[in-house]
MARKEDREN-869519 format. One line per 4 residues: their letters; for each residue x, y, z of C-alpha. Coordinates in steps of 0.5 Angstrom, whole numbers. Example, Ala and Ser with C-alpha at 12.3 -4.5 7.8 and 13.67 -1.06 7.14 Angstrom:
! MARKEDREN-869519
AS	25,-9,16 ~ 27,-2,14
//
This chain:
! MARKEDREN-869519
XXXX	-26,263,21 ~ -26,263,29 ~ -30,263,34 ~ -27,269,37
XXXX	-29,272,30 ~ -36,271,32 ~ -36,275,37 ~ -33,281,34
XXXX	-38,281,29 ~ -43,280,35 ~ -40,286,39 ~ -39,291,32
XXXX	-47,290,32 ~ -48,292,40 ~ -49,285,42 ~ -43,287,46
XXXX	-43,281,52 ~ -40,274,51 ~ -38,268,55 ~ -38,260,53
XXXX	-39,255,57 ~ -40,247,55 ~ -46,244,52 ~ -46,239,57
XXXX	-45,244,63 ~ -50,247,62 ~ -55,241,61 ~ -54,238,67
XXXX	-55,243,71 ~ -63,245,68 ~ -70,241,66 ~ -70,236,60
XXXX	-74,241,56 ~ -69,247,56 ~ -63,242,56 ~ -59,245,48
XXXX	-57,239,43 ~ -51,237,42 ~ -45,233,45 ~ -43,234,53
XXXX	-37,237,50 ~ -38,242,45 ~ -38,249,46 ~ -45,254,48
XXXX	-43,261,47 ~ -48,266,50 ~ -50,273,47 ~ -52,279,52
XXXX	-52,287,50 ~ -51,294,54 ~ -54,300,52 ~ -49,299,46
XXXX	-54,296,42 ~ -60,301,43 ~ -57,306,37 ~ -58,300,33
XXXX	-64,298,34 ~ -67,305,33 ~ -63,304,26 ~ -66,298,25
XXXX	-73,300,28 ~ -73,307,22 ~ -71,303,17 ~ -78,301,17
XXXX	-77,294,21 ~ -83,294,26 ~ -85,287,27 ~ -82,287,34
XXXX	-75,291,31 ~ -71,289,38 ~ -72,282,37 ~ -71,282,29
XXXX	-65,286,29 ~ -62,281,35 ~ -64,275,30 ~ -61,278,24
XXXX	-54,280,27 ~ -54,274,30 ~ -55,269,25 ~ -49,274,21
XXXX	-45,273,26 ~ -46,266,27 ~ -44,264,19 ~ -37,267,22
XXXX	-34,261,26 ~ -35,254,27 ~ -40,250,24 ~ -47,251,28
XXXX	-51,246,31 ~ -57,251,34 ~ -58,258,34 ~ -63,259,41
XXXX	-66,266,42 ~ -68,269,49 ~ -75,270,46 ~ -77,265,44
XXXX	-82,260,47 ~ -83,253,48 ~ -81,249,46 ~ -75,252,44
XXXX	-74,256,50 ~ -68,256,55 ~ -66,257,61 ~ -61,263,58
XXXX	-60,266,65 ~ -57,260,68 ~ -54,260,62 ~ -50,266,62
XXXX	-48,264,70 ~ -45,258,68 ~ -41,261,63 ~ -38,266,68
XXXX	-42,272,64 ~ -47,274,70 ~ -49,272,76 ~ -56,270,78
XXXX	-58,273,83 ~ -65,272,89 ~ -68,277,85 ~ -68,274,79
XXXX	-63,280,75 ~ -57,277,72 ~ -51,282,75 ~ -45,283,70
XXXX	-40,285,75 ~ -38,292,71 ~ -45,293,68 ~ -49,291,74
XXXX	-57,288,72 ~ -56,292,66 ~ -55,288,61 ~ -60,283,56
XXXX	-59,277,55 ~ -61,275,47 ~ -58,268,45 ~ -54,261,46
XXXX	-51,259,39 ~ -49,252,39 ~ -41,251,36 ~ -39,245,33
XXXX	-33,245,37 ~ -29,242,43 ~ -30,247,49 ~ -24,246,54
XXXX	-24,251,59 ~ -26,250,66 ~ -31,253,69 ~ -31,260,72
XXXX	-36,261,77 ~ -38,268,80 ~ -38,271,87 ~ -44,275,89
XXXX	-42,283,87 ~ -47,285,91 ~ -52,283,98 ~ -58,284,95
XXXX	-62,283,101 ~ -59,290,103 ~ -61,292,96 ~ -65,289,91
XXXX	-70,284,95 ~ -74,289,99 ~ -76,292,92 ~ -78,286,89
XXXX	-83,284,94 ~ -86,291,93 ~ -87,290,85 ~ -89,284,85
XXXX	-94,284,91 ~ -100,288,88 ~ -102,283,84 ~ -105,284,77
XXXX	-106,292,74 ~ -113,294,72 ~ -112,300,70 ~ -107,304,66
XXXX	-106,308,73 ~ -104,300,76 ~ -100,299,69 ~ -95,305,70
XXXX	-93,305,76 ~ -93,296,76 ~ -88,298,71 ~ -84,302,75
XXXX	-83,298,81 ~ -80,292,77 ~ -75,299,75 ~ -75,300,82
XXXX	-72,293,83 ~ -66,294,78 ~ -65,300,80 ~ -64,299,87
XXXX	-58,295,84 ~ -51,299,87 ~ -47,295,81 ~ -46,298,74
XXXX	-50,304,75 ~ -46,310,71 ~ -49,304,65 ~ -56,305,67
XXXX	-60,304,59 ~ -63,312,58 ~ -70,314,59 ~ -72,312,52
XXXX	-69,305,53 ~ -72,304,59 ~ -79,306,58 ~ -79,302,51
XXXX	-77,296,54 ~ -81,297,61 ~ -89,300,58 ~ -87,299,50
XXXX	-87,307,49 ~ -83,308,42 ~ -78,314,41 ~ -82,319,38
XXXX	-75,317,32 ~ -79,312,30 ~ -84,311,25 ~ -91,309,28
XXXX	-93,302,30 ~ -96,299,24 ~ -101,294,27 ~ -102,290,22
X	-96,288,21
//
């Protein structure tokens, strides 16, 4: 087995983006606490989606996966496809906290995947900022390639930037009123974005991710859960 039978498994599951980078590459260039394990020279393959892999969390979520379904499908299918390829030294997720927590965006920058921008979006040059960045698995294997940094696929000062200050200048919300339209100006940032934008997520997918409403598909909310 192969690392590139990692990411075809990854890719059948919706987690449709990869890129690798070396371990060391990536270390260097981040604080001590979100530094990965490993030799400077074994391989870091770094995990993100599209839009493909919501059918699946929808999937996932009526199956009666409720416990936060986009972050337990991505742990399912990720350490499935980890079992495929080379002997894992660690599976890192984007969600989880210190001390386990990386720097995922600086990650997928260095290995060529999106380019981090001002306003705090990873830009894929095809997909634009829609894109999500889930997990860093370790592979106990040399990496060789050299480095592929990224151009800027576009002026965020002309785009993005202005945007980003009005979302985040309002300061905390105190009502739902203040939370809903927080929540659209964080959209508003990404949507101002002119890369990717015919692979915009759908409105479910937006206001799942965006204010936490459930598709009507799915069953409802188990709080004890």
């Amino acid at each position: 087995m192969t690392l590139s039978h990692v990411v075809d498994a990854a890719f059948d599951a919706g987690l449709d983006l990869a890129a690798t980078t070396a371990v060391g590459r990536y270390n260097q260039a981040v604080d001590h606490p979100y530094r990965l394990p490993g030799r400077d020279d074994r391989t870091v393959l770094v995990l993100g989606n599209t839009a493909a892999i919501w059918p699946h969390i929808g999937l996932w979520a009526e199956a009666g996966n409720d416990r936060d379904p986009v972050d337990t499908y991505v742990e399912s299918a990720v350490a499935a496809a980890s079992t495929l390829g080379p002997a894992v030294i660690d599976i890192r997720y984007s969600h989880e906290p210190p001390p386990r927590r990386i720097a995922i965006q600086r990650l997928a920058h260095i290995a060529g995947l999106a380019w981090l921008s001002p306003s705090h979006l990873c830009v894929h040059p095809v997909f634009g900022p829609w894109i999500a960045l889930r997990a860093a698995i370790v592979l106990d294997t040399a990496h060789s390639d050299p480095a592929r940094p990224m151009s800027p696929p576009c002026a965020c000062e002309d785009h993005c930037l202005p945007y980003l200050e009005a979302a985040v200048t309002p300061g905390v919300p105190e009502n739902r009123a203040e939370l809903e339209a927080g929540w659209q100006r964080r959209l508003a940032v990404r949507d101002a974005c002119p890369v990717g934008r015919e692979h915009r997520y759908s409105d479910e997918q937006i206001r799942y991710h965006y204010a936490g409403i459930r598709p009507s598909s799915w069953p409802p909310s188990d709080p004890l859960r």
